[in-house]
C-alpha positions as CSV (number, residue, x, y, z in Angstrom):
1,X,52.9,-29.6,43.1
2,X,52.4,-27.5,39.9
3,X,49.0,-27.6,38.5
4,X,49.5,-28.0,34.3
5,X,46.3,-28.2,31.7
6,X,46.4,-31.0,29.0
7,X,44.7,-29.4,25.8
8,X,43.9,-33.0,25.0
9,X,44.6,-36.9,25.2
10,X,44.5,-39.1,22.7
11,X,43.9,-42.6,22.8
12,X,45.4,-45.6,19.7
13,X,47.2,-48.7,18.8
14,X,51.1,-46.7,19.9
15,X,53.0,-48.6,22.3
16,X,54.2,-45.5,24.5
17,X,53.0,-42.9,26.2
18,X,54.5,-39.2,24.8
19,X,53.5,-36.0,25.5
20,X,53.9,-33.0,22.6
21,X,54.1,-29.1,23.1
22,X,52.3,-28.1,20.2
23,X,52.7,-24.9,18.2
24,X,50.4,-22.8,20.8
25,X,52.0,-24.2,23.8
26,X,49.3,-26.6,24.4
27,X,50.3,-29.5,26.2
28,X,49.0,-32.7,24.1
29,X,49.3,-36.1,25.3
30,X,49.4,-39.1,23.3
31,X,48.6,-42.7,25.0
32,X,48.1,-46.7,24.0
33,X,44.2,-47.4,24.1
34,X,44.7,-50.0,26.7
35,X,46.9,-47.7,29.5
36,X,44.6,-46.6,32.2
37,X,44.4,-43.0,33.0
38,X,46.0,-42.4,36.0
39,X,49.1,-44.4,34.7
40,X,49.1,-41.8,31.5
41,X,48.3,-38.9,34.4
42,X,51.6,-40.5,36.8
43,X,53.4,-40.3,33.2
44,X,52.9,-36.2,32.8
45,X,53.1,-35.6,36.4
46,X,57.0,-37.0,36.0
47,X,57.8,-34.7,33.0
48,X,56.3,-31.3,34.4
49,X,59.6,-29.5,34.8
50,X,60.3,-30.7,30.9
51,X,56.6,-29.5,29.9
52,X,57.2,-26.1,31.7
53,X,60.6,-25.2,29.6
54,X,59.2,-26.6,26.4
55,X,56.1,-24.4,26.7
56,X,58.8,-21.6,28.2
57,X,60.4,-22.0,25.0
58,X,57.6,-22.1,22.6
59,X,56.0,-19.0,24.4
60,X,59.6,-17.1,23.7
61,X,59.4,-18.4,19.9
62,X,56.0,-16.9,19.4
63,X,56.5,-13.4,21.5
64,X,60.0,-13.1,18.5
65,X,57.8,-13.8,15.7
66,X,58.9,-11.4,12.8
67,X,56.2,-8.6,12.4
68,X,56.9,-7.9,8.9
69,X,56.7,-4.1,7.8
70,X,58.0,-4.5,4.1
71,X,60.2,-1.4,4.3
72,X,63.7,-0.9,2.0
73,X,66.5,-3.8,3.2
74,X,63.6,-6.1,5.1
75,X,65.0,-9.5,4.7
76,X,62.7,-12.4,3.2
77,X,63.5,-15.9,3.4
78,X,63.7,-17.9,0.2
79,X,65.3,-21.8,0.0
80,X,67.0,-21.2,3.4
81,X,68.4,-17.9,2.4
82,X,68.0,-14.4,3.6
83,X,67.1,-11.8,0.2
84,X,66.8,-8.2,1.0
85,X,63.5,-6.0,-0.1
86,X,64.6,-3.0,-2.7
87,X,61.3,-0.7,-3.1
88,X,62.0,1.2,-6.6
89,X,60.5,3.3,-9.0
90,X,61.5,2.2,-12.0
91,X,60.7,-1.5,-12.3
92,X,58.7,-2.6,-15.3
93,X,56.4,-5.0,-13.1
94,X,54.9,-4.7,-9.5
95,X,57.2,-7.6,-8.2
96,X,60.7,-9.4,-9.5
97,X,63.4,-11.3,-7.7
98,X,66.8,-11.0,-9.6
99,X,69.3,-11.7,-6.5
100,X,67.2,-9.8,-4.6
101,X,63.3,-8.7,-4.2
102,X,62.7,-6.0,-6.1
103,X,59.0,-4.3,-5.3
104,X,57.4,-1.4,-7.3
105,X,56.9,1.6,-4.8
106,X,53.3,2.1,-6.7
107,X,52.6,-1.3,-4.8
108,X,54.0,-1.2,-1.3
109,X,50.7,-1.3,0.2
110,X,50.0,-5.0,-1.6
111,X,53.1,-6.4,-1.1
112,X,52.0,-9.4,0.8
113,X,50.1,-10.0,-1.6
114,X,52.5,-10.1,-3.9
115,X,55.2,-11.8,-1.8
116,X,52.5,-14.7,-1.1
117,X,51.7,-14.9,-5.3
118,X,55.1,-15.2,-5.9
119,X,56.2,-17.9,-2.8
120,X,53.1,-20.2,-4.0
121,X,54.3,-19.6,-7.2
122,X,57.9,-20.9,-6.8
123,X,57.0,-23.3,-4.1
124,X,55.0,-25.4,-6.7
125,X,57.7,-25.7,-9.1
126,X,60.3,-26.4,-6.7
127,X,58.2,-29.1,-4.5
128,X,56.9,-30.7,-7.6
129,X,60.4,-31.3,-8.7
130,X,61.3,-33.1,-5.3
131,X,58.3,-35.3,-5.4
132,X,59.1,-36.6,-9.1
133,X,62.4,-37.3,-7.7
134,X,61.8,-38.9,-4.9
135,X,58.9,-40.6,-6.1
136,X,61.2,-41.9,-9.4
137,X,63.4,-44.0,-6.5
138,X,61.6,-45.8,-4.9
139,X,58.8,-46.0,-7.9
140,X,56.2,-44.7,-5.7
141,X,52.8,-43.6,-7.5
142,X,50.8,-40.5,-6.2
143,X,48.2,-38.9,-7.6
144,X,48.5,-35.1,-7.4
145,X,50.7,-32.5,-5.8
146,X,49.0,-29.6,-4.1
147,X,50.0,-26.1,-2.2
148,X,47.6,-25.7,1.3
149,X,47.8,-22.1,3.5
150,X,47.3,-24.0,6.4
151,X,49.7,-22.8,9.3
152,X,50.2,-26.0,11.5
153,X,50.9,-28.2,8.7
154,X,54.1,-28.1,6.0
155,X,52.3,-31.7,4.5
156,X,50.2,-34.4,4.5
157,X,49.3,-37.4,2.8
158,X,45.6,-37.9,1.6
159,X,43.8,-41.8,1.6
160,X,43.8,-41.1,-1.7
161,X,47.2,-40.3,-3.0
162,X,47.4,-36.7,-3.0
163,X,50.2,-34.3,-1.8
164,X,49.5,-31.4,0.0
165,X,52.7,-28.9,0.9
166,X,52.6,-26.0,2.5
167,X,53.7,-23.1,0.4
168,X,55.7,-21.5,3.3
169,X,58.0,-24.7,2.7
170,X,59.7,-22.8,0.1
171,X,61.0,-20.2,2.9
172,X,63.2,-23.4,3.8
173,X,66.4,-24.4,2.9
174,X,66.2,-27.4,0.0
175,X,67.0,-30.0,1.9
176,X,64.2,-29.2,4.7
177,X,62.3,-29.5,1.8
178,X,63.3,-32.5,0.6
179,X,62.8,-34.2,4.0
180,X,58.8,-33.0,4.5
181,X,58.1,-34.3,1.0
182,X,60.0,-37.6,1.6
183,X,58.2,-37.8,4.9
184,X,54.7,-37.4,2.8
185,X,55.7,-39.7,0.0
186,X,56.4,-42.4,2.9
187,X,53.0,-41.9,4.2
188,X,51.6,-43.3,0.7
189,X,52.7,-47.0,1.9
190,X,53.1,-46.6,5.8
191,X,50.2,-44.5,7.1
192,X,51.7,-44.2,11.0
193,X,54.7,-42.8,12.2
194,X,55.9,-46.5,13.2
195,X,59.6,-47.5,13.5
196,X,59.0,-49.4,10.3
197,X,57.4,-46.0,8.4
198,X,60.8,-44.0,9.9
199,X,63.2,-46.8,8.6
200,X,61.7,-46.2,4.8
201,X,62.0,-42.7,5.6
202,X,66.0,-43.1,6.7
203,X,66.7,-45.1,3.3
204,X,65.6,-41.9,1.6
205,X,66.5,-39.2,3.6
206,X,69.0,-40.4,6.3
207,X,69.6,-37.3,7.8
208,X,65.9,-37.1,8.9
209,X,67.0,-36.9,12.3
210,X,68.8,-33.6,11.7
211,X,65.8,-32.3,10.0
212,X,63.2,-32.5,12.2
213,X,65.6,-30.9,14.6
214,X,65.9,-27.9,12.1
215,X,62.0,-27.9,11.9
216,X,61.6,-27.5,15.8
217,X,63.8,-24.8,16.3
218,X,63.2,-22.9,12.7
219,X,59.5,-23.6,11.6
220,X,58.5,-20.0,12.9
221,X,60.6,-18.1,11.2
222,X,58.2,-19.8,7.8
223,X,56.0,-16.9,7.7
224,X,55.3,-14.0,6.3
């Protein structure tokens, strides 16, 4: 029998047993508090072939990440769509975006830098905008809206009211975008993932579903 390594277990009020690949191919399982261990261990035993092509798969995302070189025609995501890098002479700022990225070849060697201003920049704006109007149907009441660099999460939900969103969100098309802050703005009156939290999410957003999907297969490619 194949011998696998659970990164961790984690024990609370759920009613089932799942098991998550995480972003580093760590196998994570998730458990009710009252299921003894060798039940949860008969439970991963049964689903090592599906472990081993989900890690297979996550391994094979991470090897393609995009190594970025910012060189002339480099694309760069922004709102789901593919902009190419032009590196000119002539441009009366270090960094613009008019159709295209535009970078001033007296600063090639800060462009990440720049890129990152810029994303954080527009990622604000454009989140802020789907909060207010998401928030507006459903008369929900936050407190602030906030950009984190963190790379596991695209948002979260503090006890107190406050939005957090990823900046790299902004790489993603808008209606990606639209789902994570719908999914946050859900947490502010359902704290769990329970069927009842993904029902208010569905009246919102009902092609979640489709969404997460994109997230699964795509969230990688959010980087720069």
């Amino acid at each position: 029998m194949d011998v696998i390594k659970v990164s961790k277990i984690i024990k609370s009020k759920r009613k089932t047993i799942a098991i998550e690949i995480n972003k580093k191919a760590e196998i994570v399982v998730k458990a009710p508090c009252n299921v003894p261990d060798e039940i949860v261990w008969d439970f991963v035993n049964k689903k090592i072939e599906w472990i081993k092509r989900k890690q297979y798969l996550v391994r094979q995302r991470n090897n393609s990440k995009i190594q970025r070189e910012f060189v002339q025609g480099e694309g760069f995501l922004y709102l789901g769509k593919i902009y190419k890098l032009n590196i000119v002479t002539d441009l009366s700022s270090p960094f613009e975006f008019k159709e295209d990225f535009f970078l001033s070849s007296s600063y090639v060697d800060y462009a990440r830098d720049l890129f990152v201003k810029w994303y954080k920049e527009n990622a604000l704006s454009e989140i802020k905008k789907s909060v207010e109007q998401y928030a507006f149907l459903r008369n929900l009441r936050y407190k602030k809206v906030r950009l984190s660099s963190g790379r596991c999460r695209l948002g979260s939900c503090s006890a107190k009211g406050n939005l957090n969103f990823n900046w790299r969100l902004i790489m993603a098309p808008q209606d990606i975008i639209n789902y994570v802050v719908v999914h946050e703005l859900m947490h502010l009156v359902e704290k769990n993932h329970s069927k009842r939290f993904w029902h208010k999410v569905s009246e919102l957003f009902p092609n979640f579903k489709q969404a997460r999907k994109w997230l699964r297969d795509n969230a990688y490619l959010l980087d720069i």
